[in-house]
C-alpha positions, -999 to 999 in steps of 0.1 A, spaced: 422 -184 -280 412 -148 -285 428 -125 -311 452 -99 -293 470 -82 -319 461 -52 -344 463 -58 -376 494 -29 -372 514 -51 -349 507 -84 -371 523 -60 -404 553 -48 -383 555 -87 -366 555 -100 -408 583 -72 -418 606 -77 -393 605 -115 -397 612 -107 -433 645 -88 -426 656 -114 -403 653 -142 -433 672 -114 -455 698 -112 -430 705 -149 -431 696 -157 -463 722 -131 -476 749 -140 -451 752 -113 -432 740 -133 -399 752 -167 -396 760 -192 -370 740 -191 -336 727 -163 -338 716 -165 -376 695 -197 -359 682 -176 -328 667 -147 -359 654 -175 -381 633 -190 -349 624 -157 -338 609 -148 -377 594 -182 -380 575 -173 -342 564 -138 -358 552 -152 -389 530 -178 -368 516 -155 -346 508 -128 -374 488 -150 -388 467 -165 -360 467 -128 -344 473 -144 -308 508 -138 -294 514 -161 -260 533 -134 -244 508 -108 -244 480 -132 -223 502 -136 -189 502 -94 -192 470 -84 -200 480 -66 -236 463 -63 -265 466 -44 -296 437 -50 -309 409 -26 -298 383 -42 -309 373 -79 -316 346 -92 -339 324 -118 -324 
């Protein structure tokens, strides 16, 4: 598994899971969709820190320019 994200997308990936966990923590999502954000945020947080995202590999993307050996 071979890093595919910049260290730009993994900071914007980390922030927006952060708002998502304000949202519901503060109440101002709740219910389903409250659940779908909290998933999503746990998801970004994973893959900002392993620097892989699954969903980039089937479409040839990558962020990162280049990788260390």
């Amino acid at each position: 598994m071979k890093k595919n994200m910049s260290a730009t997308d993994r900071t914007i990936r980390t922030l927006v899971a952060i708002v998502f966990f304000l949202l519901y923590g503060t109440g101002v999502v709740e219910g389903t969709l409250g659940v779908i954000l909290l998933i999503v945020g746990i998801v970004f947080i994973l893959t900002s820190l392993v620097g892989f995202c699954p969903l980039y590999a089937p479409f040839g993307i990558k962020t990162l320019k280049s990788q260390p050996e």
